[in-house]
N, CA and C atoms as an extended XYZ file, in Angstrom:
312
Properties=species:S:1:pos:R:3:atomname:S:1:resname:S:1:resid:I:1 pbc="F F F"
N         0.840       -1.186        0.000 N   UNK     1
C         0.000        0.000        0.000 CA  UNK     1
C         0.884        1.249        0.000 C   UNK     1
N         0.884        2.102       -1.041 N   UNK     2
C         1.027        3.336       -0.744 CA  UNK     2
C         0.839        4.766        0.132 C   UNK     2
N         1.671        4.702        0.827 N   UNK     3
C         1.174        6.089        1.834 CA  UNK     3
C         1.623        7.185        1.688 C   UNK     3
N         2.723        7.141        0.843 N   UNK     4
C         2.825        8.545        0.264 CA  UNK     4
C         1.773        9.548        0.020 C   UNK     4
N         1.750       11.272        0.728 N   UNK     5
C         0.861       12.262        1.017 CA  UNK     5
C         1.025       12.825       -0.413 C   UNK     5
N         0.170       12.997       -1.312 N   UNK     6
C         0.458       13.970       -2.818 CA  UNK     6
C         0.148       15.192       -2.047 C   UNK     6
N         1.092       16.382       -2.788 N   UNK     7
C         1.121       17.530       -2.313 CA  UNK     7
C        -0.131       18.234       -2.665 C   UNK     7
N        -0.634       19.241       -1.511 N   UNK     8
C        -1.371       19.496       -2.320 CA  UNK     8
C        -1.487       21.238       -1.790 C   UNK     8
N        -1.320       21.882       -3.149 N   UNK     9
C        -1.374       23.272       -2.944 CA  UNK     9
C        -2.966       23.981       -2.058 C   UNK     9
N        -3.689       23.215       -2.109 N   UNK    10
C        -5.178       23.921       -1.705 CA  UNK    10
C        -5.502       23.275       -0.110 C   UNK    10
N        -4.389       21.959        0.296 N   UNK    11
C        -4.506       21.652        1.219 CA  UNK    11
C        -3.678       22.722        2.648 C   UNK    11
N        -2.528       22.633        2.024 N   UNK    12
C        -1.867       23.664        2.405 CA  UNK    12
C        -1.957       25.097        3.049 C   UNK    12
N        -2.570       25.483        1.526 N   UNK    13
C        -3.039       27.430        2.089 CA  UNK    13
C        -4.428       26.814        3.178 C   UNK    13
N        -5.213       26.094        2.716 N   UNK    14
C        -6.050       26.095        4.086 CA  UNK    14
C        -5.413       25.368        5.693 C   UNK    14
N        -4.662       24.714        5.503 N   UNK    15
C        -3.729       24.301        6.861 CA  UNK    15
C        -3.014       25.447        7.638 C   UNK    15
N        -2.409       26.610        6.626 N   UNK    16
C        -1.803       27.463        6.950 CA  UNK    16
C        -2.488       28.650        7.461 C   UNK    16
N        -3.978       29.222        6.956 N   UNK    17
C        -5.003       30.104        6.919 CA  UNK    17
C        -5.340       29.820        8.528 C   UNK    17
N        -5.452       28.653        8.828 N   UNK    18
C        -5.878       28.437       10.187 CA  UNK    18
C        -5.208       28.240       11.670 C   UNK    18
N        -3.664       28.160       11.124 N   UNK    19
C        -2.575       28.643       11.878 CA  UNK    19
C        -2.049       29.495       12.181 C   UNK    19
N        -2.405       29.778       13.705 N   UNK    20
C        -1.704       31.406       13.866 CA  UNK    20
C        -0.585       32.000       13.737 C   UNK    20
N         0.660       30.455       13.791 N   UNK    21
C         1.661       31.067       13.409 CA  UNK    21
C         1.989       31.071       11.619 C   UNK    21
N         1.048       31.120       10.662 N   UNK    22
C         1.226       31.168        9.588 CA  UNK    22
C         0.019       32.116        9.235 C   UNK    22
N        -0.739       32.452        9.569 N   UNK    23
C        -2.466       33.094        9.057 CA  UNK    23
C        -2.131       34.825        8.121 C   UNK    23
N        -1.016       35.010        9.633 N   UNK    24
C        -0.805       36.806        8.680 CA  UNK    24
C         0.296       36.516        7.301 C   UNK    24
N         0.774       35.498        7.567 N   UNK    25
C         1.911       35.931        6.839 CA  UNK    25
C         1.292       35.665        5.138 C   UNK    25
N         0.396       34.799        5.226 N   UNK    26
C        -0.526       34.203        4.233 CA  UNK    26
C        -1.344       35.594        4.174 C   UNK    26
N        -1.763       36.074        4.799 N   UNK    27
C        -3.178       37.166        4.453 CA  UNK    27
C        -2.046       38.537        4.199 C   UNK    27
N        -0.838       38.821        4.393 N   UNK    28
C         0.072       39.890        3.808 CA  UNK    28
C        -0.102       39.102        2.627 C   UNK    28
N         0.730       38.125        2.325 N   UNK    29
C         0.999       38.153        0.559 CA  UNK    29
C        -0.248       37.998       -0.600 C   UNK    29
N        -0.977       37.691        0.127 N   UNK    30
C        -2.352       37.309       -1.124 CA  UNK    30
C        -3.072       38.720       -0.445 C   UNK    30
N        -2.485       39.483        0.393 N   UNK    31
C        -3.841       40.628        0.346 CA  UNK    31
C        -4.964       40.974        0.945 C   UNK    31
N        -4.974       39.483        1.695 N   UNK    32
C        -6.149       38.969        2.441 CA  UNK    32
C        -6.620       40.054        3.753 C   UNK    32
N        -7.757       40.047        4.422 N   UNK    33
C        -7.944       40.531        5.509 CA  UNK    33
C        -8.906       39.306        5.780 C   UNK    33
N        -8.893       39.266        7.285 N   UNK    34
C        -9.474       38.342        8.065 CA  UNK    34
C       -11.053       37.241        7.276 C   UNK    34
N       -11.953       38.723        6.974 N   UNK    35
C       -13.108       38.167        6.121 CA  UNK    35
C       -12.818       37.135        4.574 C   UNK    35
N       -11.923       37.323        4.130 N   UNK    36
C       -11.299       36.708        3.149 CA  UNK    36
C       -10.889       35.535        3.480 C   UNK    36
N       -10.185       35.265        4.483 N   UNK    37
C        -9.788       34.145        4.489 CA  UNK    37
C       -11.171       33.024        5.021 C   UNK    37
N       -11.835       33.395        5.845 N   UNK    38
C       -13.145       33.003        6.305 CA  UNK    38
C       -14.112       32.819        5.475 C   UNK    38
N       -14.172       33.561        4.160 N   UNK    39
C       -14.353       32.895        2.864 CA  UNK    39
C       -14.308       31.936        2.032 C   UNK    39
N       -12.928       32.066        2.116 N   UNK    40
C       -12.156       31.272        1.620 CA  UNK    40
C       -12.088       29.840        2.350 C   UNK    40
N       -12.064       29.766        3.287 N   UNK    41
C       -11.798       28.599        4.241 CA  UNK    41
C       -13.111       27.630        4.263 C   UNK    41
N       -13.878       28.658        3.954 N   UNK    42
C       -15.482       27.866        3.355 CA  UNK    42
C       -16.501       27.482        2.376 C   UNK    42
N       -15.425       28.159        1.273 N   UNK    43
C       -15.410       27.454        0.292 CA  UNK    43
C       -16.097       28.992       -0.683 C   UNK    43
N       -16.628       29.739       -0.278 N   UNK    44
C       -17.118       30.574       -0.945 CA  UNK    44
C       -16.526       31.858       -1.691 C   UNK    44
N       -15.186       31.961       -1.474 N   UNK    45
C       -14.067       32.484       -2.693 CA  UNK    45
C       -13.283       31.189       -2.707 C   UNK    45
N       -12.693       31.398       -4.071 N   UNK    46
C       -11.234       30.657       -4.637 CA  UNK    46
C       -10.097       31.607       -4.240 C   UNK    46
N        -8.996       30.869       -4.734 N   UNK    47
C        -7.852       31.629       -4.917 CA  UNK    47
C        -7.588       31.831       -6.664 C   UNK    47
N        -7.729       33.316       -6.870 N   UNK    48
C        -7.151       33.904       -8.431 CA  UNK    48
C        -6.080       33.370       -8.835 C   UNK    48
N        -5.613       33.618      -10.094 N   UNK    49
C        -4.933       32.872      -10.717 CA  UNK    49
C        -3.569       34.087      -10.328 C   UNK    49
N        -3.974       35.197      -10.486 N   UNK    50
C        -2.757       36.241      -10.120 CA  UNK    50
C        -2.051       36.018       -8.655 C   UNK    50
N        -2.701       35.396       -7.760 N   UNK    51
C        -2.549       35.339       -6.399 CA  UNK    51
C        -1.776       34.083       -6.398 C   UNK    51
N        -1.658       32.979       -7.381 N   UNK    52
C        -1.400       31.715       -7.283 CA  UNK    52
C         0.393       31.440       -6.821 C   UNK    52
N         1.237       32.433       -7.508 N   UNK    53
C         2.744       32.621       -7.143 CA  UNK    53
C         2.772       32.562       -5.675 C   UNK    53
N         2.143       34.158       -5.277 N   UNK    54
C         2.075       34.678       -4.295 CA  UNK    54
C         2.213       33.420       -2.988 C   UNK    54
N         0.247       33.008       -3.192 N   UNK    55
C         0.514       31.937       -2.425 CA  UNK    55
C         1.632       30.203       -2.184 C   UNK    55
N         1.878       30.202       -3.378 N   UNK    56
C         2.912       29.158       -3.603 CA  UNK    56
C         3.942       29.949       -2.499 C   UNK    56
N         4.493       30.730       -2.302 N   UNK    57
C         6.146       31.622       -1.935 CA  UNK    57
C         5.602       31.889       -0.400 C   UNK    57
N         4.428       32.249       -0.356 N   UNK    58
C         3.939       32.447        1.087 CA  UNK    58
C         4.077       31.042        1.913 C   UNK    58
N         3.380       29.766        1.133 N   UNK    59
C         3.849       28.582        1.617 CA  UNK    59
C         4.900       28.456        1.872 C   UNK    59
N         6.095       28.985        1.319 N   UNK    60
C         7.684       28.152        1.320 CA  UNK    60
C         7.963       27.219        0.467 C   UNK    60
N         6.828       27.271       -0.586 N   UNK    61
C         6.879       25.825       -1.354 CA  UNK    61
C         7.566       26.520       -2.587 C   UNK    61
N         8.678       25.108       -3.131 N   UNK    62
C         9.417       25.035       -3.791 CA  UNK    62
C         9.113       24.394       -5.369 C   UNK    62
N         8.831       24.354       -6.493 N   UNK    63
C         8.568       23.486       -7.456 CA  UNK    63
C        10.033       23.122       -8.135 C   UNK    63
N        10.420       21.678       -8.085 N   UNK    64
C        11.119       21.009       -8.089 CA  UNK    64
C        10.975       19.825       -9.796 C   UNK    64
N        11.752       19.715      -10.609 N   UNK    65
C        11.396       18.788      -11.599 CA  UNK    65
C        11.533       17.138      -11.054 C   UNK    65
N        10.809       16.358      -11.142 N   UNK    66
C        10.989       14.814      -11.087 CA  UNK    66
C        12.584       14.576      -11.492 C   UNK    66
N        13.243       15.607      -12.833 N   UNK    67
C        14.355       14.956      -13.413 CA  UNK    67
C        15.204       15.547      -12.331 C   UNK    67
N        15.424       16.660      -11.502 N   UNK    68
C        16.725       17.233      -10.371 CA  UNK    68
C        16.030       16.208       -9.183 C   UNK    68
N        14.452       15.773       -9.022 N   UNK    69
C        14.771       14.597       -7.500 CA  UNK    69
C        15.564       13.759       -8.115 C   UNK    69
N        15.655       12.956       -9.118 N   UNK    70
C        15.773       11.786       -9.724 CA  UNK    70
C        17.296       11.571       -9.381 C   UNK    70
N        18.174       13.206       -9.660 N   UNK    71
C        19.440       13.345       -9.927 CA  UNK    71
C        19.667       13.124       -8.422 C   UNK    71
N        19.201       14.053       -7.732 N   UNK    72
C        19.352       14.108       -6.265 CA  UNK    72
C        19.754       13.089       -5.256 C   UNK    72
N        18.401       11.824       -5.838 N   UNK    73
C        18.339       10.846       -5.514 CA  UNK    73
C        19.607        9.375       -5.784 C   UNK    73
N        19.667        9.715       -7.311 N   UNK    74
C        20.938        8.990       -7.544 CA  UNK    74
C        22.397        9.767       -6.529 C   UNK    74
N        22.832       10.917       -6.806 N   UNK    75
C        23.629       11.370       -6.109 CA  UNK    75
C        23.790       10.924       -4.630 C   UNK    75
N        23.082       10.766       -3.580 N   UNK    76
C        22.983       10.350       -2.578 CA  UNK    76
C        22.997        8.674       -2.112 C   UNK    76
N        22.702        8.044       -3.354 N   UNK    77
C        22.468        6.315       -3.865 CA  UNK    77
C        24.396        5.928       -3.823 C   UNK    77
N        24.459        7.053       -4.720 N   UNK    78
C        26.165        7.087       -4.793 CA  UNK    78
C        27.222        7.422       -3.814 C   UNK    78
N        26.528        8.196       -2.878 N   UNK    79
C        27.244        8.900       -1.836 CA  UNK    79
C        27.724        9.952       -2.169 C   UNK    79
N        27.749       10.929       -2.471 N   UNK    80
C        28.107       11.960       -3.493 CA  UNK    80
C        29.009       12.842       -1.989 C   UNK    80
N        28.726       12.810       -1.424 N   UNK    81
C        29.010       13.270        0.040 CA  UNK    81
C        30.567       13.037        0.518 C   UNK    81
N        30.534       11.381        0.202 N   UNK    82
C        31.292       10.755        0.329 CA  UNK    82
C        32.761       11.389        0.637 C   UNK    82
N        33.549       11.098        1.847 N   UNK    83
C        35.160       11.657        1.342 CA  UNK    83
C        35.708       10.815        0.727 C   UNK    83
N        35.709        9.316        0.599 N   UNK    84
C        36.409        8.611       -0.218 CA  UNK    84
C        35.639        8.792       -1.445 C   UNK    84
N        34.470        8.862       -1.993 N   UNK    85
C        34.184        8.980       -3.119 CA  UNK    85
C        34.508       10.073       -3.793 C   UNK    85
N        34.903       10.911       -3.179 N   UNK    86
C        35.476       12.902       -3.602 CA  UNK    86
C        36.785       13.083       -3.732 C   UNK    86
N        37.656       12.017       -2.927 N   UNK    87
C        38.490       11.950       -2.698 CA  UNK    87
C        39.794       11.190       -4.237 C   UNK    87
N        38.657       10.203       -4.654 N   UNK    88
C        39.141        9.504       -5.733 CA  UNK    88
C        39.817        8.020       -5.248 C   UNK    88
N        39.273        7.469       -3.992 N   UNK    89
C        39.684        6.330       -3.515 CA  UNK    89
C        38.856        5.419       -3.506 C   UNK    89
N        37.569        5.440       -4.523 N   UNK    90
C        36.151        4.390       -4.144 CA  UNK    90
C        35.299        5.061       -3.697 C   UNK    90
N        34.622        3.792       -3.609 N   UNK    91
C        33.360        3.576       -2.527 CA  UNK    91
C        33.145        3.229       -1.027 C   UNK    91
N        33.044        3.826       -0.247 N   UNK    92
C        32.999        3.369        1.323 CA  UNK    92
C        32.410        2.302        1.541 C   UNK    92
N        32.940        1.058        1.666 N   UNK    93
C        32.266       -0.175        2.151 CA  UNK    93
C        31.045       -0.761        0.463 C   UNK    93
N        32.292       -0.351       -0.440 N   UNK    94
C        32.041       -0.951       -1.829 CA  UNK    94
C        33.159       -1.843       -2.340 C   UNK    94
N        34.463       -2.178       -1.776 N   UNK    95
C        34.812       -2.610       -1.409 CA  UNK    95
C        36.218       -2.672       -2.936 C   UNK    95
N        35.855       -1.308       -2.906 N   UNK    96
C        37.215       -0.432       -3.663 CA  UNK    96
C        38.263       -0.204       -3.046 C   UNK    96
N        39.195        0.510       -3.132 N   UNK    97
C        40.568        0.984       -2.994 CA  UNK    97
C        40.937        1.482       -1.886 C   UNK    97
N        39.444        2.380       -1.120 N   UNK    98
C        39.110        2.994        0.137 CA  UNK    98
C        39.268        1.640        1.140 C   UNK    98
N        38.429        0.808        0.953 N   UNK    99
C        38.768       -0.736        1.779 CA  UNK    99
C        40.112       -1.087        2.072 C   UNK    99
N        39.995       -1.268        0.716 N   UNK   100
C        41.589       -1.579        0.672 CA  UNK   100
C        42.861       -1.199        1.745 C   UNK   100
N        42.766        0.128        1.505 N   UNK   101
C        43.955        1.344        2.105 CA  UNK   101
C        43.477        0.955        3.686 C   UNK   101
N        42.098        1.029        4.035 N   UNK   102
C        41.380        0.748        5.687 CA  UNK   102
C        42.292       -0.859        5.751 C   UNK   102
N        41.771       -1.518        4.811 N   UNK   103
C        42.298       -2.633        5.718 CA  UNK   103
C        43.562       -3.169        5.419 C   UNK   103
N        44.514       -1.999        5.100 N   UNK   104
C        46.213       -2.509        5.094 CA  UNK   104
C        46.628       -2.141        6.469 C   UNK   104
């Protein structure tokens, strides 16, 4: 079974609308005053399409391509971190040159 949460932009601004430590910072960038969001929270405004940045950046949310996780993901698969892999001695406990040198 899958439990992975899909993101969801409309879940969000309303999670955030109702948090006090997030409510103003959301009602500065979209413009909002109190009645707006109480609107909004009930379904009886949307969010505009001009407002849509806004609120994305007010979230903190980032849009990311599948192809830089993908890279990300391999990079870290690899150890990219790595001092022996940066280093030019292997793989840590891949049982390259880095081993090697450890277990002389």
């Amino acid at each position: 079974m899958d439990t992975r949460i899909s993101p969801s932009v409309a879940h969000a601004l309303q999670s955030a609308s109702t948090d006090p430590r997030d409510k103003h910072r959301i009602m500065a960038a979209l413009g909002w005053d109190n009645s707006l969001v109480s609107r909004y929270l009930s379904g009886r405004v949307g969010l505009v399409a001009d407002k849509l940045d806004a609120a994305i950046a007010a979230l903190r949310f980032v849009f990311v391509s599948p192809k830089c996780l993908n890279a990300m993901a391999t990079l870290c698969k690899a150890e990219a971190n790595c001092e022996c892999t940066r280093s030019g001695t292997g793989e840590c406990g891949g049982g390259g040159r880095a081993d090697a040198k450890r277990a002389a």
